[in-house]
FIZAFI-305299 format. One record per residue: residue number from 1; residue in one letter; x, y, z of N, C-alpha, C, CB in turn. Coordinates in steps of 0.05 Angstrom, whole numbers, padded with zeros to 5 digits, always signed. Last residue first. Glycine has a CB too. Layout:
<pts>
  resi  resn     npx     npy     npz    capx    capy    capz     cpx     cpy     cpz    cbpx    cbpy    cbpz
   NUM     A       X       Y       Z       X       Y       Z       X       Y       Z       X       Y       Z
...
</pts>
This chain:
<pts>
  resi  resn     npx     npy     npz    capx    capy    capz     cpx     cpy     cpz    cbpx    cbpy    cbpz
   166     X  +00331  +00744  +00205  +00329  +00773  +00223  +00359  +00775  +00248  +00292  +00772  +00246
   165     X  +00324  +00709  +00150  +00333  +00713  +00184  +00340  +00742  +00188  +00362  +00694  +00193
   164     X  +00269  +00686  +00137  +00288  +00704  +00134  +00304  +00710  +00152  +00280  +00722  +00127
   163     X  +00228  +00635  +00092  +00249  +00644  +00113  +00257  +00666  +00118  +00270  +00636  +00112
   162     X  +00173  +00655  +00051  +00206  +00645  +00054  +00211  +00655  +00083  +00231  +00661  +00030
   161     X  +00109  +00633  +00066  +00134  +00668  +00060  +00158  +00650  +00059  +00139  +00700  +00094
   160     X  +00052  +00606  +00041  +00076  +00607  +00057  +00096  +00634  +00049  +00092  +00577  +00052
   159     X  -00014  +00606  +00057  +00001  +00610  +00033  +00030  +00616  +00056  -00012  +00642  +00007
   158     X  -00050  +00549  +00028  -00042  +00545  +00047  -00009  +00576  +00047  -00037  +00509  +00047
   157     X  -00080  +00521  -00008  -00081  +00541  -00007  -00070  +00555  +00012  -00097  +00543  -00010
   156     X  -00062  +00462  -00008  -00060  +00475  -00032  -00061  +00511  -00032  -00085  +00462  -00048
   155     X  -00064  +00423  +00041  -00044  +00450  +00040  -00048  +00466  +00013  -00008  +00442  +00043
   154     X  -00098  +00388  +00022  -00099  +00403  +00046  -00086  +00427  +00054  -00094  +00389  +00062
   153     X  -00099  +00360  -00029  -00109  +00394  -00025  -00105  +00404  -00002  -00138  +00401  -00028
   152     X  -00066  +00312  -00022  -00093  +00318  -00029  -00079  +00349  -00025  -00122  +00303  -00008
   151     X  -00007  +00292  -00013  -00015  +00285  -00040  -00041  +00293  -00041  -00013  +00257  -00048
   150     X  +00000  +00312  +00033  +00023  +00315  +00015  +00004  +00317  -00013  +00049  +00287  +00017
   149     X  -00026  +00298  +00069  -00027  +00324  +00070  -00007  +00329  +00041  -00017  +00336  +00101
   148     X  -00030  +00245  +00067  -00044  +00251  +00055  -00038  +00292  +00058  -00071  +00234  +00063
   147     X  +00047  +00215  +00052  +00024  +00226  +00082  -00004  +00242  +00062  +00047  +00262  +00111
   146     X  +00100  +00165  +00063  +00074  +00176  +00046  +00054  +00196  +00068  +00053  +00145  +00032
   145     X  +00151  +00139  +00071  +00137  +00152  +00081  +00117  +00160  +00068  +00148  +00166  +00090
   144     X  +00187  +00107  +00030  +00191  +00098  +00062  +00158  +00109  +00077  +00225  +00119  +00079
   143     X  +00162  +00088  -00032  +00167  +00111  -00017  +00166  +00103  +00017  +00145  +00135  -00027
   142     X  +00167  +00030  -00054  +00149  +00044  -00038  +00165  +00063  -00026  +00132  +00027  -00019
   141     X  +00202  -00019  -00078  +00200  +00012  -00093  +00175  +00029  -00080  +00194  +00008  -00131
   140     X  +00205  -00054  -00013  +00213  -00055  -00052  +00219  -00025  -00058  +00179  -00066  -00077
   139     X  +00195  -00065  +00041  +00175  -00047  +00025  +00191  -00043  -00011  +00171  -00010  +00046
   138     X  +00214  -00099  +00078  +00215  -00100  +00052  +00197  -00077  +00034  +00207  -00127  +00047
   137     X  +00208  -00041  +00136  +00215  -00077  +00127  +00229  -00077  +00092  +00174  -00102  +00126
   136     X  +00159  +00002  +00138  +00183  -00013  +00145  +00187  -00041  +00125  +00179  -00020  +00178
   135     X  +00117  +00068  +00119  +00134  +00029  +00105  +00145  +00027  +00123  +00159  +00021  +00077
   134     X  +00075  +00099  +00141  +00103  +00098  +00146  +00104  +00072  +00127  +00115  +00096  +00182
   133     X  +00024  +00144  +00118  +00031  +00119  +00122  +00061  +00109  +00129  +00023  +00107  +00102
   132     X  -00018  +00184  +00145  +00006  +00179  +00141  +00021  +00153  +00148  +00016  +00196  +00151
   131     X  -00085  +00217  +00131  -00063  +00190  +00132  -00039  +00199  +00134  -00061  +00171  +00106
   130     X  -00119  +00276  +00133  -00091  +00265  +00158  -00078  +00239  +00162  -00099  +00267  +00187
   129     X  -00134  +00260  +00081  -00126  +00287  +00087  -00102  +00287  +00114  -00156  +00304  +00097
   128     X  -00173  +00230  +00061  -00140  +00218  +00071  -00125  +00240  +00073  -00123  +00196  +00048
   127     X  -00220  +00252  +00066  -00217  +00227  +00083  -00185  +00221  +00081  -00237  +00200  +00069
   126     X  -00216  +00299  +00027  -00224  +00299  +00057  -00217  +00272  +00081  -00254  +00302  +00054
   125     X  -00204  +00260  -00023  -00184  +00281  -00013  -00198  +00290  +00027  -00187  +00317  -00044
   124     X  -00203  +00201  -00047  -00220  +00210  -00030  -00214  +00240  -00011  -00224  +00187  -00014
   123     X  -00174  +00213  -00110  -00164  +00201  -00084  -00187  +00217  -00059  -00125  +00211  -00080
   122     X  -00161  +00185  -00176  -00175  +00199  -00154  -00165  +00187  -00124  -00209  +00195  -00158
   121     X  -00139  +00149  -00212  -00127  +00173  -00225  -00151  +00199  -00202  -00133  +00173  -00271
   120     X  -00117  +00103  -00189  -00096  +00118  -00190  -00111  +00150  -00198  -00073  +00104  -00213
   119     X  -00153  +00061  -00191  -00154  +00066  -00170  -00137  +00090  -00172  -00150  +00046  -00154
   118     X  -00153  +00047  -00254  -00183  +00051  -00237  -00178  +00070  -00206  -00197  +00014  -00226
   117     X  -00097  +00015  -00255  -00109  +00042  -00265  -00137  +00054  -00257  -00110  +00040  -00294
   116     X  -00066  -00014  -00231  -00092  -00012  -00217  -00101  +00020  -00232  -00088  -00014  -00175
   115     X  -00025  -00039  -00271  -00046  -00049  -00268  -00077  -00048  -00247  -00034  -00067  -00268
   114     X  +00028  +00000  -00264  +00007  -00006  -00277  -00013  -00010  -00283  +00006  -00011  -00280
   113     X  +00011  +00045  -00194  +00018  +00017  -00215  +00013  +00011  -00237  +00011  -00002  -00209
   112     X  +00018  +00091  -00166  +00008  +00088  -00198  +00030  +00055  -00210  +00019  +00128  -00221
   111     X  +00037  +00115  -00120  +00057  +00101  -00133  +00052  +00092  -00161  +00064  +00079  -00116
   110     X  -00006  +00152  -00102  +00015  +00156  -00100  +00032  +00135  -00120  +00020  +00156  -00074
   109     X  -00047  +00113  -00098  -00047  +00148  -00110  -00012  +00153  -00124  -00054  +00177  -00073
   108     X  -00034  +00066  -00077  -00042  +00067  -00102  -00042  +00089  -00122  -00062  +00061  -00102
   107     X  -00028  +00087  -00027  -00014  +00080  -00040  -00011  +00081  -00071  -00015  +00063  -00031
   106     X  -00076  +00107  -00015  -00055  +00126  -00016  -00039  +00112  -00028  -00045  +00137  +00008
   105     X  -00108  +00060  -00020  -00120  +00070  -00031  -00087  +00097  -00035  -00151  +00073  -00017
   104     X  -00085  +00021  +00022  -00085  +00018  -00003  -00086  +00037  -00021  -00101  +00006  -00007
   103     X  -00094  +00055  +00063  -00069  +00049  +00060  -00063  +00047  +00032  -00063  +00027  +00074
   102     X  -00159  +00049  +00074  -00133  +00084  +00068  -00103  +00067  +00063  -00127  +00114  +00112
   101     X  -00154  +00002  +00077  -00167  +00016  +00056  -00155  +00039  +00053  -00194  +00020  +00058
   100     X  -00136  -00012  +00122  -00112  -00026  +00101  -00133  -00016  +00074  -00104  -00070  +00105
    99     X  -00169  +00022  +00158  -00137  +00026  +00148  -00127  +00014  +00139  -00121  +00028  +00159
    98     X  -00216  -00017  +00149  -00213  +00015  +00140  -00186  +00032  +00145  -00236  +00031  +00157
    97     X  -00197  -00061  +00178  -00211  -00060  +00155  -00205  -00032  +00136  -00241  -00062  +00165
    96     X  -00190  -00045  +00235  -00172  -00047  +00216  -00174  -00051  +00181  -00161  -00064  +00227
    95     X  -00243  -00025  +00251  -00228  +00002  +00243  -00200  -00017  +00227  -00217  +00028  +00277
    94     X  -00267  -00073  +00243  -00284  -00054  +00228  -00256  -00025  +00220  -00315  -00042  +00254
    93     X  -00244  -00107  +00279  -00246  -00112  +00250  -00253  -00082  +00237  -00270  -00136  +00242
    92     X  -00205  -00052  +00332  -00228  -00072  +00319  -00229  -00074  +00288  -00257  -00063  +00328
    91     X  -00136  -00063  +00334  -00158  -00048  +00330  -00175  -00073  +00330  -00159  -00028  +00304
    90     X  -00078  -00088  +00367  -00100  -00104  +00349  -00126  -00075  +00344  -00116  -00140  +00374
    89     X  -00031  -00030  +00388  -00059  -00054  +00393  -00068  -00060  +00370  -00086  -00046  +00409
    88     X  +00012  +00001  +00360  +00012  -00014  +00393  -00012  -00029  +00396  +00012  +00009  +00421
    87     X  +00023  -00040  +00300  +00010  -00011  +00327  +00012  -00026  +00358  -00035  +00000  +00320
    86     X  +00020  -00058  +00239  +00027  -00056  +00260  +00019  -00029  +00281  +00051  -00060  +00255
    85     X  -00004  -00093  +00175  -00002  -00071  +00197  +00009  -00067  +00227  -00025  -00066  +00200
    84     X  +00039  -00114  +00130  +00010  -00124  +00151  +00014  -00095  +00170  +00013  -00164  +00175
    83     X  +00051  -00135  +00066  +00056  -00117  +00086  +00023  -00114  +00105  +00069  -00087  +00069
    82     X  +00091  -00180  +00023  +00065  -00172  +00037  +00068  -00154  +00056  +00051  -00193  +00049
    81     X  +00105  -00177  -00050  +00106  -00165  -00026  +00087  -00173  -00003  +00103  -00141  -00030
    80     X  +00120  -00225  -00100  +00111  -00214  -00080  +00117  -00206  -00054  +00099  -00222  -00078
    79     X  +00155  -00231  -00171  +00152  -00222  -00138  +00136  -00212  -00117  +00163  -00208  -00133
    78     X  +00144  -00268  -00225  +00131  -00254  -00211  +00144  -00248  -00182  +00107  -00265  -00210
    77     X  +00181  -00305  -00262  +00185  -00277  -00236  +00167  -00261  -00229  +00206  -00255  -00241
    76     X  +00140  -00347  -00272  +00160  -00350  -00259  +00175  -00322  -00242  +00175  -00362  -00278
    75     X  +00103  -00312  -00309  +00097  -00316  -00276  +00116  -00326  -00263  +00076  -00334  -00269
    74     X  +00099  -00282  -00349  +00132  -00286  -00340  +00122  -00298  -00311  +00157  -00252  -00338
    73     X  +00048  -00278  -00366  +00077  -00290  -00393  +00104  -00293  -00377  +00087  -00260  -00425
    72     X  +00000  -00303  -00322  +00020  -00275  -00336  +00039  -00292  -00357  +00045  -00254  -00308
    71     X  -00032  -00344  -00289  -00034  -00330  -00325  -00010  -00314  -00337  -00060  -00306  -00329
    70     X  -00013  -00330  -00247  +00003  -00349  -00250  -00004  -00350  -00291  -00007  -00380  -00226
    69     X  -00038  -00293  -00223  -00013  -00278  -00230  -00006  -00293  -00241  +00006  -00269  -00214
    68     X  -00101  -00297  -00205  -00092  -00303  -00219  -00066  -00293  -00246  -00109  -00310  -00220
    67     X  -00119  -00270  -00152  -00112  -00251  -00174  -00114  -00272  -00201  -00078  -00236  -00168
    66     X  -00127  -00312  -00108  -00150  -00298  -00130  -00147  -00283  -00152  -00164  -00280  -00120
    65     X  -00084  -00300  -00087  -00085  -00326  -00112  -00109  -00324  -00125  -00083  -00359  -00100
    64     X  -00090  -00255  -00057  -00060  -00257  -00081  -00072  -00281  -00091  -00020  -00263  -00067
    63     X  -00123  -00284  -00016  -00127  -00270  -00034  -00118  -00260  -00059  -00130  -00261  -00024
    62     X  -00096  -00328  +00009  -00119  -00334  -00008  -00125  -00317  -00031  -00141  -00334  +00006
    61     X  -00058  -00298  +00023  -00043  -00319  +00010  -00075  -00321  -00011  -00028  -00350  +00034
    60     X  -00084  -00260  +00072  -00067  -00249  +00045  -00055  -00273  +00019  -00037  -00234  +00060
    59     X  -00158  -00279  +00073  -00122  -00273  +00091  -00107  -00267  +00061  -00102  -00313  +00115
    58     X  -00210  -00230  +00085  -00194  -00257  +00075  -00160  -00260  +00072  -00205  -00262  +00045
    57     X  -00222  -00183  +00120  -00234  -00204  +00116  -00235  -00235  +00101  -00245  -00193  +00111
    56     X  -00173  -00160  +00060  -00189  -00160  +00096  -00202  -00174  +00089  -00204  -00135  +00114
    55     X  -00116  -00147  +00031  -00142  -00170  +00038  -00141  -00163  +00070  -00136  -00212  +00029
    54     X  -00108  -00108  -00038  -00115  -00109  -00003  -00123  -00140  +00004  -00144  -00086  +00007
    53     X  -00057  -00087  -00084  -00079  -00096  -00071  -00089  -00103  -00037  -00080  -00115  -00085
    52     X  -00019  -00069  -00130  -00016  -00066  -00101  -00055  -00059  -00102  +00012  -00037  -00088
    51     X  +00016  -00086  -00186  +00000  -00074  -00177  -00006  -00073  -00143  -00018  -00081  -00192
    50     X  +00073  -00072  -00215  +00051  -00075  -00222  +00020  -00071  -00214  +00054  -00090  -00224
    49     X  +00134  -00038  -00207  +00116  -00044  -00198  +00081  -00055  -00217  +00118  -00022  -00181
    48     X  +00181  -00097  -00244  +00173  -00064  -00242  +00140  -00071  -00223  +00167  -00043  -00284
    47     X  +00209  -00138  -00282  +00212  -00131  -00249  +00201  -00100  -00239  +00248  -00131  -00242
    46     X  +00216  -00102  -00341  +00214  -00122  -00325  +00224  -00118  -00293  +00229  -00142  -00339
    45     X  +00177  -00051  -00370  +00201  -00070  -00373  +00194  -00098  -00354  +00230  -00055  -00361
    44     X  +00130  -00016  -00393  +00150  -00010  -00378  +00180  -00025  -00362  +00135  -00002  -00364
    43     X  +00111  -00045  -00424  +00111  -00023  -00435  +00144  -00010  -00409  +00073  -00005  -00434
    42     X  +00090  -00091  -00410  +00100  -00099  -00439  +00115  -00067  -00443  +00071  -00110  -00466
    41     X  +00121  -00119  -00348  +00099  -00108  -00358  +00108  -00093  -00390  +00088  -00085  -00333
    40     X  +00135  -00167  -00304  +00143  -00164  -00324  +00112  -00141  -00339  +00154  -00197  -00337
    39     X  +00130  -00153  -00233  +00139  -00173  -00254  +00145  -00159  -00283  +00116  -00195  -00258
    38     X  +00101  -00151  -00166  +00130  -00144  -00186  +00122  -00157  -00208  +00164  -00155  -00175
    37     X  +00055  -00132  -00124  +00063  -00142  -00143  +00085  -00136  -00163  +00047  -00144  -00150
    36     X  +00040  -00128  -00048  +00050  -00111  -00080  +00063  -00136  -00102  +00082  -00081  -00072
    35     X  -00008  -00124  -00004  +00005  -00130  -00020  +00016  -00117  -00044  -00006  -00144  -00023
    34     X  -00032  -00110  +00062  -00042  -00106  +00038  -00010  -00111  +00023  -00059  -00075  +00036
    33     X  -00076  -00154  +00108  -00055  -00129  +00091  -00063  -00116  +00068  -00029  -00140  +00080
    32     X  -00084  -00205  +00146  -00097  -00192  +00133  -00076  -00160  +00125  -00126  -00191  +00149
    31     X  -00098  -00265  +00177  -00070  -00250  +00161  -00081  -00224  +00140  -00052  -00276  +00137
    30     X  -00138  -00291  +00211  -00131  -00260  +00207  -00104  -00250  +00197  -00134  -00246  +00232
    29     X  -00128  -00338  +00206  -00147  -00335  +00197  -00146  -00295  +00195  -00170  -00354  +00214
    28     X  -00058  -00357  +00182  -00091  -00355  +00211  -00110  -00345  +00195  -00091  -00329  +00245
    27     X  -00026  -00368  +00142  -00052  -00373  +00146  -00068  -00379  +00163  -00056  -00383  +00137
    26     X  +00035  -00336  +00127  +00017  -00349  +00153  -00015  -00356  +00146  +00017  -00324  +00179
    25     X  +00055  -00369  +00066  +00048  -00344  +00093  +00024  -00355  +00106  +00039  -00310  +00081
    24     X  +00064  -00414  +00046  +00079  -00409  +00055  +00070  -00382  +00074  +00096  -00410  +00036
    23     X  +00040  -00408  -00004  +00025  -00431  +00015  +00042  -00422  +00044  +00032  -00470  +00004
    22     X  +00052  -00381  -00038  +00041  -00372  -00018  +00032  -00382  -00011  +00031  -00359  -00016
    21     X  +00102  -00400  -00078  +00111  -00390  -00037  +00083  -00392  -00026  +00127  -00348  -00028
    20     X  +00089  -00389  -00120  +00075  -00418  -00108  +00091  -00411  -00081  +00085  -00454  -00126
    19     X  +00096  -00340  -00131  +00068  -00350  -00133  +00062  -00366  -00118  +00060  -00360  -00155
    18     X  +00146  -00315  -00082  +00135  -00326  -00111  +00111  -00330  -00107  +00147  -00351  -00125
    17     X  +00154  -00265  -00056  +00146  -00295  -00048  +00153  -00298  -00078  +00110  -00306  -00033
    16     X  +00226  -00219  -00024  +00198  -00234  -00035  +00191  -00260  -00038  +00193  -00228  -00058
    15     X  +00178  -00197  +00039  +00192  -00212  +00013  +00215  -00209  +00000  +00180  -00209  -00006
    14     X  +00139  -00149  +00076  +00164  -00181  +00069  +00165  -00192  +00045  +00156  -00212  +00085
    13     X  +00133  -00095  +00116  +00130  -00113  +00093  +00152  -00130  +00087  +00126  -00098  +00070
    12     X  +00082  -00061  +00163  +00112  -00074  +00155  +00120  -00099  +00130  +00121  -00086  +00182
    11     X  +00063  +00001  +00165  +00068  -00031  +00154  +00095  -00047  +00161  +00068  -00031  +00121
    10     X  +00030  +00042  +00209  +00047  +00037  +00198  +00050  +00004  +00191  +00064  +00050  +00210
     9     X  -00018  +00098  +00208  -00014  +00075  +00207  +00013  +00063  +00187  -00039  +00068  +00202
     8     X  -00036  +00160  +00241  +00002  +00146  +00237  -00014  +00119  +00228  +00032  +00141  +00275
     7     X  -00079  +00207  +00227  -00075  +00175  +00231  -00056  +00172  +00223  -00091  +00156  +00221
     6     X  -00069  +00280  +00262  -00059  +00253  +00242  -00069  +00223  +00247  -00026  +00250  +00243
     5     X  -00097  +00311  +00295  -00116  +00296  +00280  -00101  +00279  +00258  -00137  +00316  +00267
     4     X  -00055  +00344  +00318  -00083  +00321  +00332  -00088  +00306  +00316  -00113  +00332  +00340
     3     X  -00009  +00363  +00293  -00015  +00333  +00299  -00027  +00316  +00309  -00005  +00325  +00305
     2     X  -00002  +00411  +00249  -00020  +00401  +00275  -00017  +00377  +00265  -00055  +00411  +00282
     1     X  +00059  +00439  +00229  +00036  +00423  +00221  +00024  +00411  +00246  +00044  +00401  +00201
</pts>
């Protein structure tokens, strides 16, 4: 597999918070990720993934409380994840912006939360064609590794022979 053209972006993730923890994460002004939600869902049980969201341009505590998780029937266990990006450099707003969007967005493909049904059942196939997202840290029930060559068309036609040794 060619490796010019992979984007490696990798996370690293923490928890978990509770609801009322998130006073508790960093609040510079650039805490920016992307998040996962645990709790109780009527079909598929308890403590399970729910949903997994982004904040750019607004830090991760503000944004998780926009959700309003604290409505749910079990908000006491709600669990949160956060996961922020890492690399050898700060990018600019614009390009980190647009990797906690491919991030989200593969994620979402891939792991089908309950609650982001909108986002699960397409996936921009040309544009996340060379993601590959690594997890570290807390990453919960997130596959360690994810890559868009896996989960779009890029290899669909792609035609392979078995091994053989000669």
């Amino acid at each position: 597999m060619a490796t010019e053209n992979l984007h490696l972006i990798q996370v690293h993730w923490e928890g978990p918070y509770k609801i009322t923890d998130l006073h508790s994460l960093k609040n510079e002004e650039t805490d920016y990720g992307v998040y996962q939600i645990y709790g109780k869902h009527p079909v598929y049980g308890s403590d399970v993934l729910l949903y997994i969201g982004k904040a750019d341009y607004q830090t991760l505590g503000k944004r998780i409380l926009q959700e309003d998780w604290l409505d749910t029937n079990d908000s006491n266990n709600t669990k949160i994840y956060v996961g922020r990006l890492h690399g050898s450099h700060t990018p600019s707003m614009d390009q980190w912006s647009l990797e906690i969007d491919l991030v989200e967005r593969l994620l979402i493909y891939v792991h089908k939360p309950a609650y982001n049904a909108r986002s699960i059942s397409s996936l921009p196939d040309v544009t996340m064609q060379h993601v590959h997202v690594l997890n570290w840290g807390h990453h919960r029930d997130l596959f360690p590794e994810i890559s868009g060559s896996r989960w779009t068309s890029k290899l669909d036609h792609t035609v392979y022979e078995p091994y053989r040794w000669v």
